[in-house]
N, CA, C and O atoms as a CHARMM CRD file, in Angstrom:
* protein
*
  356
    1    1 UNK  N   -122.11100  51.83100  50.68200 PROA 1      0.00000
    2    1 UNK  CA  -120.75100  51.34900  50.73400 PROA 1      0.00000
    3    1 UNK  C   -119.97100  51.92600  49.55300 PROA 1      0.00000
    4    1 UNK  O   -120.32300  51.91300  48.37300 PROA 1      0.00000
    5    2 UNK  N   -118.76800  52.47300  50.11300 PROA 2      0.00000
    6    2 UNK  CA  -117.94000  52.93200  49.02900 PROA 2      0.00000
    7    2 UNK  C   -117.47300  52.47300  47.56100 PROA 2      0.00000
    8    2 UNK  O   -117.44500  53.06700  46.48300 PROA 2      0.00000
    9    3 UNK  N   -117.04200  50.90000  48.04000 PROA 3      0.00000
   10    3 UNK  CA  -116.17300  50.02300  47.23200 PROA 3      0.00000
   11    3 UNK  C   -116.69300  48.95100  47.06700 PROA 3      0.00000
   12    3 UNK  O   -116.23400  47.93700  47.59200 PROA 3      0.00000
   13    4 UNK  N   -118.56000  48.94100  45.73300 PROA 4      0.00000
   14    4 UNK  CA  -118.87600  48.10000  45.36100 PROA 4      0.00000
   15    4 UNK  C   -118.02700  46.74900  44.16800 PROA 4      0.00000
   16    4 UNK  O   -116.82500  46.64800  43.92200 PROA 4      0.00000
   17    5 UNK  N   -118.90200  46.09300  43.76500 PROA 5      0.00000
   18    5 UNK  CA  -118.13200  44.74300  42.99600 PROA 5      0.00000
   19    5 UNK  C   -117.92900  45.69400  41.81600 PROA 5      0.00000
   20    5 UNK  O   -116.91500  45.55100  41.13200 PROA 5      0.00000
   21    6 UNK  N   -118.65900  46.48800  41.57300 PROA 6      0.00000
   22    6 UNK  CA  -118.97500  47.43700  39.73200 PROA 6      0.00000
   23    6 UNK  C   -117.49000  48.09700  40.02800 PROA 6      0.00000
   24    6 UNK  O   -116.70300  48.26900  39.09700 PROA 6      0.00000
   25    7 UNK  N   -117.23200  48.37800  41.09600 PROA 7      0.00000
   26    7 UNK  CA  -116.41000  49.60200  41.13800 PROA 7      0.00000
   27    7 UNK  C   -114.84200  48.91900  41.26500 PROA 7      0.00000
   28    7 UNK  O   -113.78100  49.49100  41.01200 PROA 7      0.00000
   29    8 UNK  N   -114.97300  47.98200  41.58000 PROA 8      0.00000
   30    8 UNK  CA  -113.82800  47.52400  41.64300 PROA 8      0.00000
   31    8 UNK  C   -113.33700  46.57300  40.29300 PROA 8      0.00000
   32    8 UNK  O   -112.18300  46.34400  39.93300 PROA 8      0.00000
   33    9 UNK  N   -114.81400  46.03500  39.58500 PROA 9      0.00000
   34    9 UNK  CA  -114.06900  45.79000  38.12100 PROA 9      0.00000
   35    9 UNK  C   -114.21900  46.70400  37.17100 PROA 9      0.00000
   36    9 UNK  O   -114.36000  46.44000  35.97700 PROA 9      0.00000
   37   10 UNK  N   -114.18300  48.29700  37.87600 PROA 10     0.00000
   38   10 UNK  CA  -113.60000  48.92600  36.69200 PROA 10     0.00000
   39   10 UNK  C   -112.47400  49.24000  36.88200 PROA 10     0.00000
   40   10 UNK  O   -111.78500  49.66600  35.95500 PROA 10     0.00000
   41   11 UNK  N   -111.85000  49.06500  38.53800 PROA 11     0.00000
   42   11 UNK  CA  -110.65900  49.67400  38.71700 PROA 11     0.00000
   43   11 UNK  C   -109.69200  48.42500  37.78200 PROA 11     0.00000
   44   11 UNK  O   -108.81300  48.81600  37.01300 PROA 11     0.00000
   45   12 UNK  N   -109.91500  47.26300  37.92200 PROA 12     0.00000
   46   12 UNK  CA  -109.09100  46.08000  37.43900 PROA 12     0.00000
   47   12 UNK  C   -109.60000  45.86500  35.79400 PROA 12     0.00000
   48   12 UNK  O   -108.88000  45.12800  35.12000 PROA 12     0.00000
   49   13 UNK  N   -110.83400  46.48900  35.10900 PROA 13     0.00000
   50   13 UNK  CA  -110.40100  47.05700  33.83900 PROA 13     0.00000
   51   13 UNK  C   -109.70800  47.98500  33.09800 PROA 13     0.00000
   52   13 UNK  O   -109.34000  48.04400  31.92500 PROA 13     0.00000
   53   14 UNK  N   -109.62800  48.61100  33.95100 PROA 14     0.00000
   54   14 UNK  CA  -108.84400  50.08800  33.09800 PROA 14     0.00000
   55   14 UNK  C   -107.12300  49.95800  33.52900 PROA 14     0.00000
   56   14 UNK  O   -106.29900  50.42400  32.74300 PROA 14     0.00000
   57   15 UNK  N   -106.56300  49.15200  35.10300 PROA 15     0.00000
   58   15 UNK  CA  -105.40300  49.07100  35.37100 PROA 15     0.00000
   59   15 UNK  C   -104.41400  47.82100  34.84900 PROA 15     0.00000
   60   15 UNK  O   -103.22400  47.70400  34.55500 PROA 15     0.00000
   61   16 UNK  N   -105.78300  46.81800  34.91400 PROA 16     0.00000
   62   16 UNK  CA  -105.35900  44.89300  34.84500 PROA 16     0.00000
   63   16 UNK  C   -105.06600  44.58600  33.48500 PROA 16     0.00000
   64   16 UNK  O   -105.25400  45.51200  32.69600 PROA 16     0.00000
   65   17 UNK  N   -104.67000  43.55600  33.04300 PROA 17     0.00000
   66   17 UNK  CA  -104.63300  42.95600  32.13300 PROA 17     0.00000
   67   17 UNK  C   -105.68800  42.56300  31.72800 PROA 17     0.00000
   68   17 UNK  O   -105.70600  42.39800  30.50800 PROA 17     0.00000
   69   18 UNK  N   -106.99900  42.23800  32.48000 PROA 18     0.00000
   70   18 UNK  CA  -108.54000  41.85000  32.11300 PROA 18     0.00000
   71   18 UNK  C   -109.31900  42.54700  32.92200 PROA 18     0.00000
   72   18 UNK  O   -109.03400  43.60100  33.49000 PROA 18     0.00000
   73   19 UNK  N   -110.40800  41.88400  32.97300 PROA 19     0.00000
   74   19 UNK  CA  -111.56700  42.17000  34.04500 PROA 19     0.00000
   75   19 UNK  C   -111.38800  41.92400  35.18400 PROA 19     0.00000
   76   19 UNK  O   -111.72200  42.56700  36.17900 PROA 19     0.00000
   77   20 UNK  N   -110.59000  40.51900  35.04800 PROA 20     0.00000
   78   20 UNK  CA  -110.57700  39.65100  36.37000 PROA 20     0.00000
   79   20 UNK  C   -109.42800  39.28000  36.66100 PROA 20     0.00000
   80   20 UNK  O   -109.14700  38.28900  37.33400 PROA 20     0.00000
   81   21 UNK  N   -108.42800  40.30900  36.01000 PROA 21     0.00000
   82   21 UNK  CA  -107.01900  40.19800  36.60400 PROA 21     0.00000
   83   21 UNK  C   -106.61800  41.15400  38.16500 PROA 21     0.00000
   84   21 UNK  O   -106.27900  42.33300  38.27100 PROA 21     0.00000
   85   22 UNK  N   -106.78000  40.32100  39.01000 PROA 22     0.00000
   86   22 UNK  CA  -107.07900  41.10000  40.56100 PROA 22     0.00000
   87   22 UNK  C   -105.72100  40.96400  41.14200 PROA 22     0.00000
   88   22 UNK  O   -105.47700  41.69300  42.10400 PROA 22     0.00000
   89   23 UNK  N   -104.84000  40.19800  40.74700 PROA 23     0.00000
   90   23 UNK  CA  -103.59000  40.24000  41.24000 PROA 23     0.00000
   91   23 UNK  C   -102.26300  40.51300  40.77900 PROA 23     0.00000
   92   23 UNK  O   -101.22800  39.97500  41.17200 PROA 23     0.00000
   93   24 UNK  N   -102.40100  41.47000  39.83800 PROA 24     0.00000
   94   24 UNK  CA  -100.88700  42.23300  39.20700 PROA 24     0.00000
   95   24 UNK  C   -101.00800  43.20100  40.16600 PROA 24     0.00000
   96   24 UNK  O   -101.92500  43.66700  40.84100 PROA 24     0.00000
   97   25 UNK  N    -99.81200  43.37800  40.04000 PROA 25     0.00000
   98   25 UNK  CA   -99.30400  45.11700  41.13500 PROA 25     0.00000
   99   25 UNK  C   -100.11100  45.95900  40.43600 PROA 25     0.00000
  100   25 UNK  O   -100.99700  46.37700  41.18000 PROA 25     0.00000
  101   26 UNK  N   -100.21600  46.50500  39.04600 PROA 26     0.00000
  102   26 UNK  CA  -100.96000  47.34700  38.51500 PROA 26     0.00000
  103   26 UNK  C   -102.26600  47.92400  39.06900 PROA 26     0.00000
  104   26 UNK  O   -102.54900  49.07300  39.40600 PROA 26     0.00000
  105   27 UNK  N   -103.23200  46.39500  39.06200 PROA 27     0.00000
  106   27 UNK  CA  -104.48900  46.31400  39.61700 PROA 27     0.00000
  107   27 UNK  C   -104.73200  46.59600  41.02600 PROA 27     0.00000
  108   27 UNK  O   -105.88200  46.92400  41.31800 PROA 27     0.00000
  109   28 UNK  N   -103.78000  46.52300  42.03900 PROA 28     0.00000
  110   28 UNK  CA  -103.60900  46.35200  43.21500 PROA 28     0.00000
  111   28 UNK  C   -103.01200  47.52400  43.77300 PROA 28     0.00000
  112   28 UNK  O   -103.02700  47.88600  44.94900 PROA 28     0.00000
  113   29 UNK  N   -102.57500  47.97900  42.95000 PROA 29     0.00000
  114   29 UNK  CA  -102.02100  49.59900  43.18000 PROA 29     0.00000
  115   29 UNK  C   -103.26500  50.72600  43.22300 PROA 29     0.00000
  116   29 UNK  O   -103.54300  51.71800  43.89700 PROA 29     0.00000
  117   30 UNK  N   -103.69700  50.17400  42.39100 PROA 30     0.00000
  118   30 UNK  CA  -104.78400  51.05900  41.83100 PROA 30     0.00000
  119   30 UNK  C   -105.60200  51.17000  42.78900 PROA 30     0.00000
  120   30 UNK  O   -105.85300  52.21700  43.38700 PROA 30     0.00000
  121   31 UNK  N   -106.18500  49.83500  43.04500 PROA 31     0.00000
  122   31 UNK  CA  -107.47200  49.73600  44.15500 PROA 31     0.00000
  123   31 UNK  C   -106.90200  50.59300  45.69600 PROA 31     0.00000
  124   31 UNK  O   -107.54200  51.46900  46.27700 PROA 31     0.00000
  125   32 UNK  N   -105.57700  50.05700  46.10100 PROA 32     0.00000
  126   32 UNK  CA  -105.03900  50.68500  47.14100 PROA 32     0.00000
  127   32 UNK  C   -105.24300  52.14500  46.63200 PROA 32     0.00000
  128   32 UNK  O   -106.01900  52.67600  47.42700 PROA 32     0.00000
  129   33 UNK  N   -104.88700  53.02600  45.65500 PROA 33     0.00000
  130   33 UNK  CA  -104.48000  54.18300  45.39100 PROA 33     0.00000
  131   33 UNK  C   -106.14300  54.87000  45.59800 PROA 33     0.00000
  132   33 UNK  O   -106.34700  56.06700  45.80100 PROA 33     0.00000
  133   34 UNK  N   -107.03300  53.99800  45.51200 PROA 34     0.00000
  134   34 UNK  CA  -108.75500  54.44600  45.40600 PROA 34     0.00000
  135   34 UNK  C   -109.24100  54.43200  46.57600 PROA 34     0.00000
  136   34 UNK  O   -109.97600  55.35000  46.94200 PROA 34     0.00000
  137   35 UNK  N   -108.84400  53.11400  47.60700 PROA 35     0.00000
  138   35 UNK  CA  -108.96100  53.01900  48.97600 PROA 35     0.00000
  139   35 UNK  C   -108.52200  54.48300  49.88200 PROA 35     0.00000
  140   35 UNK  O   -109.17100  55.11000  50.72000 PROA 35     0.00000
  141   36 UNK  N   -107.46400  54.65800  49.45000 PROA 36     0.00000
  142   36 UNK  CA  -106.70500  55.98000  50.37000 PROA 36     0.00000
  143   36 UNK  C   -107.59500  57.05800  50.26100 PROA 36     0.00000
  144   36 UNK  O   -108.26700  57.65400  51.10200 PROA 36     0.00000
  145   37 UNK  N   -107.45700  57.18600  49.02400 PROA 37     0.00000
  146   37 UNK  CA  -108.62600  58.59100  48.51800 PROA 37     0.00000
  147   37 UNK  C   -109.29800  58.91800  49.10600 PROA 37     0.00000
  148   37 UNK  O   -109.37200  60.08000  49.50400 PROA 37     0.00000
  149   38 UNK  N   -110.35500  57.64000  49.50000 PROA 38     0.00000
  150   38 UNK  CA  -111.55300  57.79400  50.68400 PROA 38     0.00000
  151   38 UNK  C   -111.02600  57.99000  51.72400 PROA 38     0.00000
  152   38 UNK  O   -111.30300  59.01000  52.35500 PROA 38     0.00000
  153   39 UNK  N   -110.18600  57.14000  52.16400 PROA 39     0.00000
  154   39 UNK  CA  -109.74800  56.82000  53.75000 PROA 39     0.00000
  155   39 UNK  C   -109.55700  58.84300  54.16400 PROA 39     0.00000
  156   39 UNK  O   -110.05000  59.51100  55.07300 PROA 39     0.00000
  157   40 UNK  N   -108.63300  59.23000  53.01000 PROA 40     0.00000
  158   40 UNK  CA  -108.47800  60.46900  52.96200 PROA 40     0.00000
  159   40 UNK  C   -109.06600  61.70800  53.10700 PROA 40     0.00000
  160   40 UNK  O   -108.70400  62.64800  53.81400 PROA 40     0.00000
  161   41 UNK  N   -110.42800  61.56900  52.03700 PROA 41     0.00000
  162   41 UNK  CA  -111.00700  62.37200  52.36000 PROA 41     0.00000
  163   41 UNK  C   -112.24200  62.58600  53.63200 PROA 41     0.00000
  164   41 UNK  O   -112.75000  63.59800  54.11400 PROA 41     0.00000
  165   42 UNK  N   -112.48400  60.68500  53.96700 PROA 42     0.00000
  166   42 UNK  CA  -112.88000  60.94200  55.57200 PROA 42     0.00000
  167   42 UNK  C   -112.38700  61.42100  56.84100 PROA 42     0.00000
  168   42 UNK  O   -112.93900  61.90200  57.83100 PROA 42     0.00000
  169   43 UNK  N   -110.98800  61.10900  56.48100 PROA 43     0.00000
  170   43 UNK  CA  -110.27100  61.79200  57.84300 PROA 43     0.00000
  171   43 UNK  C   -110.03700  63.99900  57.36500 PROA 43     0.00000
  172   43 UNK  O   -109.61400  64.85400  58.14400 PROA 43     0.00000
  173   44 UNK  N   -110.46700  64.19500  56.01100 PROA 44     0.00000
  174   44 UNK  CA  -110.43900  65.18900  56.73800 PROA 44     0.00000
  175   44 UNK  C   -111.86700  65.91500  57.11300 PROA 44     0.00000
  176   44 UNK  O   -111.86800  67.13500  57.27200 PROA 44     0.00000
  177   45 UNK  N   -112.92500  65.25700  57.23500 PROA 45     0.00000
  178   45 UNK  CA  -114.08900  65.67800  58.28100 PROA 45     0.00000
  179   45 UNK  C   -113.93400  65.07300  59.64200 PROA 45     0.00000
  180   45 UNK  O   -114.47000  65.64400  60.59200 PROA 45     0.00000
  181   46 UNK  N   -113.28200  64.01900  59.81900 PROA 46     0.00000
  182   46 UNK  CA  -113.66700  63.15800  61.29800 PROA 46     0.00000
  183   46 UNK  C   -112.07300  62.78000  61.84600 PROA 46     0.00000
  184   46 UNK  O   -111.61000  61.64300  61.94300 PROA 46     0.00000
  185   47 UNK  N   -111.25200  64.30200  62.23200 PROA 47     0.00000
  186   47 UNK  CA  -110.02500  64.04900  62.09500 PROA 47     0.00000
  187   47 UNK  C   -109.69600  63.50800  63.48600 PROA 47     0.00000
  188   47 UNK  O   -108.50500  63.64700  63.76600 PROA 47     0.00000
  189   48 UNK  N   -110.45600  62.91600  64.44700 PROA 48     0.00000
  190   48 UNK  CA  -109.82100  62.01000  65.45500 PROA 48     0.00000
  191   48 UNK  C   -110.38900  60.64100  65.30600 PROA 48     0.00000
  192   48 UNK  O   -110.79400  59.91200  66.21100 PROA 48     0.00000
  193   49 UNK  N   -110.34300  60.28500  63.39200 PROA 49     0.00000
  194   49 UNK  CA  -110.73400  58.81800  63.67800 PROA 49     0.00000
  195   49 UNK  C   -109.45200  57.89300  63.64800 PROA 49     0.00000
  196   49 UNK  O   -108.79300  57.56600  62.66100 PROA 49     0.00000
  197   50 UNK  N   -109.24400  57.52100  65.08500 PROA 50     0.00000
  198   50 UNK  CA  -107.22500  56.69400  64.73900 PROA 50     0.00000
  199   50 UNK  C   -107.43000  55.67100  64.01600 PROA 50     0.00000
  200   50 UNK  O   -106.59600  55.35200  63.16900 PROA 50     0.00000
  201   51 UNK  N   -108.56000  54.96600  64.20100 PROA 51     0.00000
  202   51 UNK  CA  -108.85400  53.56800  63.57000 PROA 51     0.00000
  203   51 UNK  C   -108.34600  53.72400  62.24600 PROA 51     0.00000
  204   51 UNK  O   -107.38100  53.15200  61.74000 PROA 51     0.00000
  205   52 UNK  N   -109.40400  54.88500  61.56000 PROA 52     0.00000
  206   52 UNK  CA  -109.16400  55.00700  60.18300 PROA 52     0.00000
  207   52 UNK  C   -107.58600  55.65600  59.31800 PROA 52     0.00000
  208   52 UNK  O   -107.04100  55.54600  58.22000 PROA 52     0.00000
  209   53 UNK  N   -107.33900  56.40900  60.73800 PROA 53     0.00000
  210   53 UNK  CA  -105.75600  56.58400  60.22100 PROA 53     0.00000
  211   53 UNK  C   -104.94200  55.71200  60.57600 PROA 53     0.00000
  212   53 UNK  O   -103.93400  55.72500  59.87000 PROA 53     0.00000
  213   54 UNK  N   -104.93900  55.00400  61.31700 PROA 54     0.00000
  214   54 UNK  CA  -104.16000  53.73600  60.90400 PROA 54     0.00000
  215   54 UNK  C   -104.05100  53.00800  60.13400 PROA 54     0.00000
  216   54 UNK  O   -102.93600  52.52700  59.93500 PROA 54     0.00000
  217   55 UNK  N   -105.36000  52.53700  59.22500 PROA 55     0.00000
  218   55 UNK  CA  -105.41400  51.99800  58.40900 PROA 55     0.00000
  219   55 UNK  C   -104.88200  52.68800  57.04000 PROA 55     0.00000
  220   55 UNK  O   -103.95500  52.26000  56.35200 PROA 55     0.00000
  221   56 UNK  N   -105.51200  53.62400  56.83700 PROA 56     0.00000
  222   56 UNK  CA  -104.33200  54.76400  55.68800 PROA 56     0.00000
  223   56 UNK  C   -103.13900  54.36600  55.82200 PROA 56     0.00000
  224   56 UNK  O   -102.56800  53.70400  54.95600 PROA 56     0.00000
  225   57 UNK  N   -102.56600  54.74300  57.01000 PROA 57     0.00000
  226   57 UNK  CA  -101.01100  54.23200  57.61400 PROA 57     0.00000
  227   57 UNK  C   -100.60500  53.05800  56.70300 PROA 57     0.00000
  228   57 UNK  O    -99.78600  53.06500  55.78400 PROA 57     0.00000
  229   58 UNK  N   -101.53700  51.82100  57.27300 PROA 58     0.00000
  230   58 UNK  CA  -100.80200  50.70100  56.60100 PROA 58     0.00000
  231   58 UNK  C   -101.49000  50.99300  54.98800 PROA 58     0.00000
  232   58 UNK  O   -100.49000  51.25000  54.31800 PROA 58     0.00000
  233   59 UNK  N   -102.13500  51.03500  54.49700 PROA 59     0.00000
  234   59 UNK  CA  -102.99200  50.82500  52.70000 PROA 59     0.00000
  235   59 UNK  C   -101.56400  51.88500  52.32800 PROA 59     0.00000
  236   59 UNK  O   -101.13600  51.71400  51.18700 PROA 59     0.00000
  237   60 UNK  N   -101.05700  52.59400  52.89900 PROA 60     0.00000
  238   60 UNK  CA   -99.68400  53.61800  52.24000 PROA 60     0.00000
  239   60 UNK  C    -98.67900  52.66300  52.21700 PROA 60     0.00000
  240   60 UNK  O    -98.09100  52.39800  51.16800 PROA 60     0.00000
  241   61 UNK  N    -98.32200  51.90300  53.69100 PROA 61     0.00000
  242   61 UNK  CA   -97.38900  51.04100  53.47600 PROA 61     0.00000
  243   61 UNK  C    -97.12700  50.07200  52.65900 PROA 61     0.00000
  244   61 UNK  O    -96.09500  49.73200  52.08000 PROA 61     0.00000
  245   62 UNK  N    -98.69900  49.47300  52.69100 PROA 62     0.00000
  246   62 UNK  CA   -98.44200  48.24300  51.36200 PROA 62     0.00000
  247   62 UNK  C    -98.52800  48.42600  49.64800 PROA 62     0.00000
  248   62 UNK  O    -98.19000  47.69300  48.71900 PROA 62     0.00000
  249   63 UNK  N    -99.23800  49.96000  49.73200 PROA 63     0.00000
  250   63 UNK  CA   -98.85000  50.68000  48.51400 PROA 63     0.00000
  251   63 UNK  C    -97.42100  51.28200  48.16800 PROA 63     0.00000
  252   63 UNK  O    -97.26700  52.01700  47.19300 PROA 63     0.00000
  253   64 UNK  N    -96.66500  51.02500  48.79200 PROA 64     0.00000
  254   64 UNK  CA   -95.22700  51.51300  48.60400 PROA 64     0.00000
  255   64 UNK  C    -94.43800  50.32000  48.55900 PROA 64     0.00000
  256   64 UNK  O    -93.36200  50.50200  47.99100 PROA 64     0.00000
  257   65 UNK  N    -94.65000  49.05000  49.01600 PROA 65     0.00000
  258   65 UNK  CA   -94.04300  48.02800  49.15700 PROA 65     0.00000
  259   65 UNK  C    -94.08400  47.46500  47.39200 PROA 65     0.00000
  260   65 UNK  O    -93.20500  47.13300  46.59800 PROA 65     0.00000
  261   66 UNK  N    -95.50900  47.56800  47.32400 PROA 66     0.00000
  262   66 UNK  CA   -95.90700  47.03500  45.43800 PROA 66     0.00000
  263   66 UNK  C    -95.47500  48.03800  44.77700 PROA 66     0.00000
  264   66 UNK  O    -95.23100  47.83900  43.58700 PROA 66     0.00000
  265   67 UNK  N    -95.32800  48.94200  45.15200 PROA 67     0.00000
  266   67 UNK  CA   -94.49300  49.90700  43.83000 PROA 67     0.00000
  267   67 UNK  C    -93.09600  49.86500  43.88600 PROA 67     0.00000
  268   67 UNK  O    -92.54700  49.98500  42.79000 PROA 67     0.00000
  269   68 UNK  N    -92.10600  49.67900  45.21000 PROA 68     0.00000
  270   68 UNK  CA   -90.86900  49.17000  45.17300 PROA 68     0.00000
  271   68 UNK  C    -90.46300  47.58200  44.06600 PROA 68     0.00000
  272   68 UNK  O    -89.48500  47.16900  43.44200 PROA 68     0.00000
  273   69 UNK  N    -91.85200  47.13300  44.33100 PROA 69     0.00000
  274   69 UNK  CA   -91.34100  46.02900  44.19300 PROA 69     0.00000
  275   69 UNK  C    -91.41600  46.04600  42.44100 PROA 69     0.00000
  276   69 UNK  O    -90.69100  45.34500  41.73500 PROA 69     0.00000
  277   70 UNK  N    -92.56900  47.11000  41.86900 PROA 70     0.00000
  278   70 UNK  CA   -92.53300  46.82000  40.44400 PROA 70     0.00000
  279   70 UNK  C    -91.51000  47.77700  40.29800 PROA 70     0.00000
  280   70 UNK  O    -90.74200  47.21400  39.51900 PROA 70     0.00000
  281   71 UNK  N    -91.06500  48.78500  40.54500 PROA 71     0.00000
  282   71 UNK  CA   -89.58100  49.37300  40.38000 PROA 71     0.00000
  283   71 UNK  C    -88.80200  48.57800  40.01100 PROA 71     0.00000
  284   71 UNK  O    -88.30300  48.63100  38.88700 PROA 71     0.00000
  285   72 UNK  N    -88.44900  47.39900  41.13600 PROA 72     0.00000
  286   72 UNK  CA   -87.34600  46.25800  40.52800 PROA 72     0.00000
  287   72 UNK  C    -87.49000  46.04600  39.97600 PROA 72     0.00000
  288   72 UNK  O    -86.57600  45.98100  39.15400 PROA 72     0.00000
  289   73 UNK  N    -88.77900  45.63900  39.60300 PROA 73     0.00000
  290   73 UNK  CA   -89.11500  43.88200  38.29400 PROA 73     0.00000
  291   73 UNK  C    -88.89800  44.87500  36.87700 PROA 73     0.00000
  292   73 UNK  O    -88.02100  44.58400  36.06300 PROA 73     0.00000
  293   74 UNK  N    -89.62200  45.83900  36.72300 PROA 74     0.00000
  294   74 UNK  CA   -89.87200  46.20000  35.53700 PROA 74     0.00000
  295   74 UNK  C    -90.46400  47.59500  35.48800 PROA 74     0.00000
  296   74 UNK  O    -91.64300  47.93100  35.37000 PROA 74     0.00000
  297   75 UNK  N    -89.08300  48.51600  35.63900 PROA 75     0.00000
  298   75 UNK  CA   -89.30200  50.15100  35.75800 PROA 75     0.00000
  299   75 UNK  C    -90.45400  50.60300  34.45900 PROA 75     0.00000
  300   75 UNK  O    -91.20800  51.55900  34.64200 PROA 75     0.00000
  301   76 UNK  N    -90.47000  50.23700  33.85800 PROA 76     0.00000
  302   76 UNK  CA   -91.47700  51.03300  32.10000 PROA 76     0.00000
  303   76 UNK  C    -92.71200  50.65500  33.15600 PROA 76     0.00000
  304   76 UNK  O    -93.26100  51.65400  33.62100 PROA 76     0.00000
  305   77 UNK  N    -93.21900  49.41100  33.59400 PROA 77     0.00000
  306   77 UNK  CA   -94.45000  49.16600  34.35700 PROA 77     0.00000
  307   77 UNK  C    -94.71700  50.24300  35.18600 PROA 77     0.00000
  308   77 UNK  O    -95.75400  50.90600  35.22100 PROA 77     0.00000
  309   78 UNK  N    -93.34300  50.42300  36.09600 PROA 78     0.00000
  310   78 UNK  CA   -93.63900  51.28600  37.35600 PROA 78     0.00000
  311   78 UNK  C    -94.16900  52.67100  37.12000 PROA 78     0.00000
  312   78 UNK  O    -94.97300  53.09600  37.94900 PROA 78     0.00000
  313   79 UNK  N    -93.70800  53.72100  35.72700 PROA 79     0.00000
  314   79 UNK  CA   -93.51400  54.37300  35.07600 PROA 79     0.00000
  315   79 UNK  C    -94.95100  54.89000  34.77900 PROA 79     0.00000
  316   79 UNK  O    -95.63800  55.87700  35.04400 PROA 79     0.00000
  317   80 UNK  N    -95.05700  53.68800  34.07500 PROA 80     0.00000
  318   80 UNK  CA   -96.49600  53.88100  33.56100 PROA 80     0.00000
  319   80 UNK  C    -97.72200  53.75000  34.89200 PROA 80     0.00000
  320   80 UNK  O    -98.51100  54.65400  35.16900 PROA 80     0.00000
  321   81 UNK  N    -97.66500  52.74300  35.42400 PROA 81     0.00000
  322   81 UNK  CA   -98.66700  53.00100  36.49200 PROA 81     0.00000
  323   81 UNK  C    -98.46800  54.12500  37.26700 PROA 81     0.00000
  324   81 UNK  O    -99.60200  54.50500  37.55900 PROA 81     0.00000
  325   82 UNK  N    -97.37200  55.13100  37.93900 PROA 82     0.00000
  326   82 UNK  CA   -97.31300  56.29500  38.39300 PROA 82     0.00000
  327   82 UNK  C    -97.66900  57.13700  37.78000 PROA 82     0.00000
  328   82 UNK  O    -98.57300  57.76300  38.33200 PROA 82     0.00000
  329   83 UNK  N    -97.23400  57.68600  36.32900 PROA 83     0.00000
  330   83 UNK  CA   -98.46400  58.50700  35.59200 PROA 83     0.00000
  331   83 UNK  C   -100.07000  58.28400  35.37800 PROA 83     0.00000
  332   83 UNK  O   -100.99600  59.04800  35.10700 PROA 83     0.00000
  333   84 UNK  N    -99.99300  57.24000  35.56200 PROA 84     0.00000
  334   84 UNK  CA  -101.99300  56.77000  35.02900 PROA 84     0.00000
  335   84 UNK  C   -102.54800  57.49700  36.33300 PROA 84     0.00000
  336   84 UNK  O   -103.37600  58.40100  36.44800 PROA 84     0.00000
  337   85 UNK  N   -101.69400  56.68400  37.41800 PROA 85     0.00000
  338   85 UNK  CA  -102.40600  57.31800  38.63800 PROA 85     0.00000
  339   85 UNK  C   -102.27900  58.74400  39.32300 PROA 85     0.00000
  340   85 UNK  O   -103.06900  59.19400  40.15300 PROA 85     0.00000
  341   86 UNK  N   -101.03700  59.43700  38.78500 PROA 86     0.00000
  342   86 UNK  CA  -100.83400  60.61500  38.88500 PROA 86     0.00000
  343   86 UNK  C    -99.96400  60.37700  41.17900 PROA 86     0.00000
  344   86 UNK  O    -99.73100  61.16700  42.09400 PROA 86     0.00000
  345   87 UNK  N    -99.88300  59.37100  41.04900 PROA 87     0.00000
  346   87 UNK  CA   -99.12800  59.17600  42.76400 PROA 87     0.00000
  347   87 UNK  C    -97.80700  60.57300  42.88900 PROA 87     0.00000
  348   87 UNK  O    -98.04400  61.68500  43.36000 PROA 87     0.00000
  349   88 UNK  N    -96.79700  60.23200  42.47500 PROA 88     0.00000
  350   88 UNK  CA   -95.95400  61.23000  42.33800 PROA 88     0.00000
  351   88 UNK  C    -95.88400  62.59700  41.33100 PROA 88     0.00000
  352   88 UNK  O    -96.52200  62.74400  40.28900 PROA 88     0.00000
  353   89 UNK  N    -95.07300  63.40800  41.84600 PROA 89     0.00000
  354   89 UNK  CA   -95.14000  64.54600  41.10100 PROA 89     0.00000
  355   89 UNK  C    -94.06600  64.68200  40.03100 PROA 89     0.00000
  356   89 UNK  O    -94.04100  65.67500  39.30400 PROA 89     0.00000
């Protein structure tokens, strides 16, 4: 399995406010931004899986919704989590 418990509290150490901070946009960006990756690089060996591109589909949508939304609240946040993760160019 891709996305063990280890792997996911390092994504919410290095993005979160703690270990076990699982629900800031930061943390949640991140994990989405790690999810795709895969989703990504499976669809490009098994490129008629719709299941799995749908799901990309939406993990993009709700990754764009949390970054709109930290845009509003607090651009320096947004700023900084788009460089860490390198999302835009």
């Amino acid at each position: 399995m891709y996305l063990t418990s280890e792997v996911k509290k390092n994504i919410f150490a290095e993005n979160g406010k703690t270990t076990n901070d699982t629900g800031s946009a930061e943390s949640q960006i991140a994990l989405f931004t790690y999810r795709i990756q895969h989703l990504t690089e499976h669809l490009k060996t098994y490129k008629n899986d719709h299941g799995t591109q749908r799901s990309l589909v939406m993990l993009v949508g709700k990754r764009r919704s949390l970054l709109q939304y930290l845009k509003k609240k607090d651009i320096e946040r947004y700023r900084e989590i788009i460089k860490k993760l390198n999302i835009r160019k």
